[in-house]
N, CA, C and O of each residue as an XYZ file, in Angstrom:
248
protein
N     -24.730    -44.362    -20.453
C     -23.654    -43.622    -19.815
C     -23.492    -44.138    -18.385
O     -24.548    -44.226    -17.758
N     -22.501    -44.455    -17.822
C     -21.910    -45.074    -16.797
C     -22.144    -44.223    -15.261
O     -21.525    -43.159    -15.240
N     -22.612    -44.404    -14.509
C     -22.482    -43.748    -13.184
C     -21.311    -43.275    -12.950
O     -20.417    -44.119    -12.886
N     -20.889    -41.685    -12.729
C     -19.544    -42.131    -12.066
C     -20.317    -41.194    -10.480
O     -21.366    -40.564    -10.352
N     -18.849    -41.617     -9.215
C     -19.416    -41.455     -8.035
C     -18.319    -40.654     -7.484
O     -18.379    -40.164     -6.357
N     -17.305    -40.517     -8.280
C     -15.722    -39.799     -7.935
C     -15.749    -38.919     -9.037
O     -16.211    -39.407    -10.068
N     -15.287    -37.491     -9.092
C     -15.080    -36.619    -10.258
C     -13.962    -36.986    -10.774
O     -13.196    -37.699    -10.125
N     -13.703    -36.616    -11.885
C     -13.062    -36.995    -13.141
C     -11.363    -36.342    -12.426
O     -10.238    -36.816    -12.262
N     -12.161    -34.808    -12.133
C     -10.580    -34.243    -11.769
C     -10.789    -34.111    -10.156
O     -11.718    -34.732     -9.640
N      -9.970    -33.341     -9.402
C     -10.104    -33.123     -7.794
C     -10.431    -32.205     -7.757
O      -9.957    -31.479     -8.631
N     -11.596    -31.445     -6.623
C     -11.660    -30.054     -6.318
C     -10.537    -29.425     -6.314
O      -9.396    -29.871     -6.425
N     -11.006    -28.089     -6.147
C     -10.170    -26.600     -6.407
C      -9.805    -26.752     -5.048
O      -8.683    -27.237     -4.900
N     -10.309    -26.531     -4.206
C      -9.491    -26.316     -2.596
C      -8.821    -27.585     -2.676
O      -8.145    -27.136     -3.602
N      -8.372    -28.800     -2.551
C      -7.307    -29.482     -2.538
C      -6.013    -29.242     -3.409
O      -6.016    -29.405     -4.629
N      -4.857    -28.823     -2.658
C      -3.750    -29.025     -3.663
C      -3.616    -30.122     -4.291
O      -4.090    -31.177     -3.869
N      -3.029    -30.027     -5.257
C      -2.585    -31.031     -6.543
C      -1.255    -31.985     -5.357
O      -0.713    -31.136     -4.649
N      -0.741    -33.330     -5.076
C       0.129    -33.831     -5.002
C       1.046    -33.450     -5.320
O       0.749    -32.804     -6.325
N       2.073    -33.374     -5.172
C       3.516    -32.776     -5.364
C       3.700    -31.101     -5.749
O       4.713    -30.403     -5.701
N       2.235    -30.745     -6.166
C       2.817    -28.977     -6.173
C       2.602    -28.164     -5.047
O       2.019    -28.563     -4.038
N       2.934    -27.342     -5.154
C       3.707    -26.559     -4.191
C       2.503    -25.511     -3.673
O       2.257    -24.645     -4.512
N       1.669    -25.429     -2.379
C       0.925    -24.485     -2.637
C       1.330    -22.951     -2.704
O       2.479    -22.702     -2.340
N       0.527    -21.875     -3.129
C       1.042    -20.782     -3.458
C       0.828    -20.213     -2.057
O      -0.120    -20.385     -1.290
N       2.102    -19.391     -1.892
C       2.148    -18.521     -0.504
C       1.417    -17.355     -0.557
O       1.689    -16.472     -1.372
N       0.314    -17.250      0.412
C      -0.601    -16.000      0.173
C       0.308    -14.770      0.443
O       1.206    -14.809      1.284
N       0.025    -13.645     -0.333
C       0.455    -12.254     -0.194
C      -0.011    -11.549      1.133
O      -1.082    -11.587      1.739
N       1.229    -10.861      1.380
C       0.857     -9.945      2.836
C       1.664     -8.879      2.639
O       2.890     -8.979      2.589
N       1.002     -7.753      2.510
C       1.974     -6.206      1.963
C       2.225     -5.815      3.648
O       1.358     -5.335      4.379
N       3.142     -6.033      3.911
C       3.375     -5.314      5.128
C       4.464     -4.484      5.623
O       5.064     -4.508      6.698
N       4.634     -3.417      4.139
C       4.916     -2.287      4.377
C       4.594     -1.184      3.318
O       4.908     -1.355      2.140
N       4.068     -0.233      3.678
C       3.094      0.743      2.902
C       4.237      0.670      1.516
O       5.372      0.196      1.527
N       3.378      1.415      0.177
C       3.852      1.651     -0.945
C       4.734      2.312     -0.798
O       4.682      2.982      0.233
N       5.824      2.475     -1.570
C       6.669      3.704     -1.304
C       5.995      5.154     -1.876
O       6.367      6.132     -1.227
N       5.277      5.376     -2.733
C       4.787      6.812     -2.898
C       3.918      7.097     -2.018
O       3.168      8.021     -2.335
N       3.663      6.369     -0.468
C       2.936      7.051      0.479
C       3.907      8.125      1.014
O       3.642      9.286      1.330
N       5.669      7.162      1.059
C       6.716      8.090      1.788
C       7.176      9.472      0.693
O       7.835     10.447      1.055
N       6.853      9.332     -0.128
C       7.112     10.709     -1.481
C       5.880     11.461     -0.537
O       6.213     12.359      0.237
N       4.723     11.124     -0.625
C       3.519     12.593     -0.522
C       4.189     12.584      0.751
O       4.977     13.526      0.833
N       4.148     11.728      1.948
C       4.388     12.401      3.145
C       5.330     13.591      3.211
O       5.233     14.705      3.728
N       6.428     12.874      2.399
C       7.856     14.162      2.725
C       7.297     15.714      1.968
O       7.577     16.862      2.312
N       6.625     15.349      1.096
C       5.749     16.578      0.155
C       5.340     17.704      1.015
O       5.667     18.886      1.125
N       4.475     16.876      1.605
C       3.182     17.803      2.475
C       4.468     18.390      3.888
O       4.415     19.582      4.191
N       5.470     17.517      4.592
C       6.049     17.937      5.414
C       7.017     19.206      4.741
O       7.217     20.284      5.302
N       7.381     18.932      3.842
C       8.136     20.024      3.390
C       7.354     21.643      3.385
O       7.657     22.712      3.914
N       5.902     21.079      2.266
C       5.599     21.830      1.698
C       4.950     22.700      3.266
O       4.785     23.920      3.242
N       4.684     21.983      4.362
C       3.757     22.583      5.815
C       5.117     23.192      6.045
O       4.762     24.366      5.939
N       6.574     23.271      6.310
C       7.418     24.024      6.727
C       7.617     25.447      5.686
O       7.329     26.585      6.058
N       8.143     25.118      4.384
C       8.021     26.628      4.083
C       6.306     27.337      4.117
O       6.196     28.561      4.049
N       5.358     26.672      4.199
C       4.380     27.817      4.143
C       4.466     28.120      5.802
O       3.861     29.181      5.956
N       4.929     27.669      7.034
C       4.756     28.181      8.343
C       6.017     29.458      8.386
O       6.107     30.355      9.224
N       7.016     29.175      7.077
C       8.314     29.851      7.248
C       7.939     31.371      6.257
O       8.197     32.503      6.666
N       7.351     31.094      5.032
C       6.832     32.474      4.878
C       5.865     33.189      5.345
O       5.893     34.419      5.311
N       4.493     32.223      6.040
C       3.866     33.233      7.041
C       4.663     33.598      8.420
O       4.069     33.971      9.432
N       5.553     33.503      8.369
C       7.144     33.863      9.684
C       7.280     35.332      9.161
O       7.364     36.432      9.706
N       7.262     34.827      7.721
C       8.009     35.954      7.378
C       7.326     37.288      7.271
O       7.758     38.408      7.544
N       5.787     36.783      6.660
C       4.628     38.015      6.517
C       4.743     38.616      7.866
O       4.962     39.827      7.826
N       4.660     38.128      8.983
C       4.499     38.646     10.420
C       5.480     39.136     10.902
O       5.354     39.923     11.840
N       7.074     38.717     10.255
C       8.184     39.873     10.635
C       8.097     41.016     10.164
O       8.626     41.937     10.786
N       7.262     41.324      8.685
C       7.112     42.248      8.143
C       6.315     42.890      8.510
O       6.543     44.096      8.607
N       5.243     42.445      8.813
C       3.830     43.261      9.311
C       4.533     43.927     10.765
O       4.007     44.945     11.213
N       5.470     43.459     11.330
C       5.812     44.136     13.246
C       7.087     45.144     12.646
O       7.339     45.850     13.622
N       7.676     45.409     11.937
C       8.814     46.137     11.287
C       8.037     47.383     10.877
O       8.527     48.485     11.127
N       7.058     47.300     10.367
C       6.241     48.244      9.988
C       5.792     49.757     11.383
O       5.027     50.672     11.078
């Protein structure tokens, strides 16, 4: 069997000649179902501050 002193194919970290390397991913802007829970919880924090409004108009009417 023959010496060889060069691999058969090219390493993995060298691109291939003429292809194209792949453009790494960068998410740089949150998922959109972060903006669904946010509006959730904002909603859901206004009516519960608006019916404890309301327990405490009731409780001073009294």
């Amino acid at each position: 069997m023959p010496d060889q002193t060069t691999p058969a194919t090219p390493p993995a970290s060298e691109p291939l000649s003429g292809a194209v390397p792949a453009r790494k991913y960068v998410e740089n802007k949150p998922p959109r179902g972060l903006y669904v829970r946010v509006f959730i919880y904002v909603i859901a924090t206004h009516v519960l501050l608006a019916m404890m409004s309301l327990v405490v108009i009731a409780a001073n009417s009294r």
